[in-house]
C-alpha positions in Angstrom: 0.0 0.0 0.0 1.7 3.4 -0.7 1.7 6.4 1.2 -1.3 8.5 -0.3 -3.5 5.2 -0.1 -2.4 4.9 3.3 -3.3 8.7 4.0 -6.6 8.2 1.9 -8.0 5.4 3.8 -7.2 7.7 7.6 -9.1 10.4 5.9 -12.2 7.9 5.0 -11.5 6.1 8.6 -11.5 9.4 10.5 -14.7 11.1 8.1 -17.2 7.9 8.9 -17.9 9.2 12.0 -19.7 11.6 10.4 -21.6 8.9 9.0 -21.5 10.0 5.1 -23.6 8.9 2.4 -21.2 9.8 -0.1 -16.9 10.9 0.5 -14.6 11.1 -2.3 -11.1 11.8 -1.4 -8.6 13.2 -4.3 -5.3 13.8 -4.0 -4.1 16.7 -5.7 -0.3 17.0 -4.1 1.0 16.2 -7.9 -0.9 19.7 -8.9 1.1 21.5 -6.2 5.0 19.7 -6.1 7.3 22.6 -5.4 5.4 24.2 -2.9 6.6 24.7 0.5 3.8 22.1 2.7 4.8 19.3 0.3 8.5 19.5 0.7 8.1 18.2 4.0 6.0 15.0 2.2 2.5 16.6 3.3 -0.2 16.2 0.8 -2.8 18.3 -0.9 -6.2 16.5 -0.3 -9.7 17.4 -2.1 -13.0 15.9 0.3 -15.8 15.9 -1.6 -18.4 14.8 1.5 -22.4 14.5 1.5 -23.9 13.8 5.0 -26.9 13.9 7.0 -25.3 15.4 9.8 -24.5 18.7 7.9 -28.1 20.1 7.2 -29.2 23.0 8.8 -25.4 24.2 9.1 -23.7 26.8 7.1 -20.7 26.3 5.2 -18.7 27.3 7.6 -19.7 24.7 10.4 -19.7 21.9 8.2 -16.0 22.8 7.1 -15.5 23.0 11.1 -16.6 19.6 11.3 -14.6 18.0 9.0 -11.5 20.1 10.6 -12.6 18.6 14.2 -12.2 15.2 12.7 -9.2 15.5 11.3 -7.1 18.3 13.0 -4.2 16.0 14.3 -3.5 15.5 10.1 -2.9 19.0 10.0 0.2 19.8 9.1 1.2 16.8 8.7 0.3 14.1 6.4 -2.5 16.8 5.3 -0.8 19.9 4.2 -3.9 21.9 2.0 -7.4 20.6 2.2 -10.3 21.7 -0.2 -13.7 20.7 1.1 -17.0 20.9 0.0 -19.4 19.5 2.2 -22.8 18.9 1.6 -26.2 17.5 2.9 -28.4 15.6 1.3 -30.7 16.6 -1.1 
């Protein structure tokens, strides 16, 4: 198993316990080699997350969320996330 499917699958393992209906996890750290977070080996992740749990919230919560559940990532393996979290329609 390499590295970013290793980080991919502690993403997915940490975002379940938001219960999600649908998660897709990208990595885009190929898009941003040179820049200063992925010197270090951290990657550049895109969540693309529906769940239940997120309606009623703004934006701005449900991105707090997801940061709640995956803040000890941050810096490191996660160097840039890009979120967009949704509830069902």
């Amino acid at each position: 198993m390499s590295d970013t499917t290793d980080r991919i699958s502690l993403i997915r393992e940490r975002l379940a316990a938001l219960e999600p209906v649908s998660l897709d996890i990208l990595d885009d750290s190929h898009l941003h080699a040179g820049h200063e977070g992925s010197k270090n080996g951290a990657g550049h992740y895109r969540v693309i997350i529906v769940a239940p749990c997120f309606a009623g919230l703004s934006p701005v919560a449900r991105h707090r969320l997801v940061y709640h559940h995956l803040q000890d990532l941050i810096p490191y393996p996660i160097h840039a996330l890009a979120l967009d979290a949704q509830a069902p329609k």
